[in-house]
C-alpha positions in Angstrom: -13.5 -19.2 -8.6 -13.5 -15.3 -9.0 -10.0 -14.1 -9.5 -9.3 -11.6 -6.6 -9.4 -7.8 -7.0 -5.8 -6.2 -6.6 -6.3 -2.7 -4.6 -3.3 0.0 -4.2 -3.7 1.8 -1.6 -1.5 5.1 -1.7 -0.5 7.0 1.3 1.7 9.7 1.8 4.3 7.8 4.8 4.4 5.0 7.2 4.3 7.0 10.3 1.6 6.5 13.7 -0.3 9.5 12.4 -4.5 8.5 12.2 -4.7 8.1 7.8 -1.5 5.4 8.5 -3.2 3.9 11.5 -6.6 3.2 9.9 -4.9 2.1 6.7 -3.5 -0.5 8.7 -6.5 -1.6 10.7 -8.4 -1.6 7.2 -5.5 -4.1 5.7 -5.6 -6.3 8.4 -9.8 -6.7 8.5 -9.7 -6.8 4.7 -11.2 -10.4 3.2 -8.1 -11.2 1.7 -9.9 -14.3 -0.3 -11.9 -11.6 -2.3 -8.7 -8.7 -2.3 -5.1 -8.8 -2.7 -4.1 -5.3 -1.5 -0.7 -3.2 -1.9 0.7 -0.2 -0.3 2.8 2.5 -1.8 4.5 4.9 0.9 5.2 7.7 -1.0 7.4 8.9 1.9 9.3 5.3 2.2 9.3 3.1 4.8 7.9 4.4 8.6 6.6 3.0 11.9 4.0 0.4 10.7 5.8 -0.6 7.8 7.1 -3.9 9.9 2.8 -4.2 10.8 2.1 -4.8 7.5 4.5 -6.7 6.1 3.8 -9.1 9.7 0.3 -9.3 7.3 2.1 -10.7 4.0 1.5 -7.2 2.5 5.3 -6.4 1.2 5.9 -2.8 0.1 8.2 -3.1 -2.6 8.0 0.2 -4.1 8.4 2.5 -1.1 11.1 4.6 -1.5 12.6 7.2 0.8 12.5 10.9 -0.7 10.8 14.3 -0.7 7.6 12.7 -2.3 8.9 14.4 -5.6 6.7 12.8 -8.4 4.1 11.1 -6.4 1.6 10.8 -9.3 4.1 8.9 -11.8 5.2 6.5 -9.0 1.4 5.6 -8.4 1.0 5.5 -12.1 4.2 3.3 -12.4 3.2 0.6 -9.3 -0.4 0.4 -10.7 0.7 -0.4 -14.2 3.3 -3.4 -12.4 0.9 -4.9 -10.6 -2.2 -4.5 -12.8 -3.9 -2.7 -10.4 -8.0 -2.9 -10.7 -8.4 -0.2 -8.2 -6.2 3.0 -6.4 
């Protein structure tokens, strides 16, 4: 048994904007037997936050903020979860 690839997907917010809407419709058609995905809101929490955690996909590191320092976040939640792709 292949041990499943861990994607981060980063997105600026949460809102109903197109980016946050496909990301959404991409999470919930992904094979989740071959992909464990994760989502880091730069932004913090937003309209489909609730949409994908209904998917088992929590977002544990979206914060609320200015989107100050959005490369070291990424950097930080990739290192936690031993991302193999972003």
């Amino acid at each position: 048994m292949h041990r499943r690839a861990k994607i981060l997907h980063v997105i600026t917010g949460l809102g109903t904007g197109g980016a946050e809407l496909m990301l959404a419709s991409l999470l919930e058609q992904a094979d989740r037997g071959r992909f464990e995905p994760s989502v880091l809101s730069l932004m913090g929490p937003g309209d489909l936050t609730r949409r994908i955690e209904a998917l088992g996909i929590p977002l544990p590191y979206a914060r609320s903020g200015s989107g100050d320092g959005e490369s070291q976040r990424a950097d930080e939640a990739r290192e936690r979860l031993q991302i193999d792709c972003a």
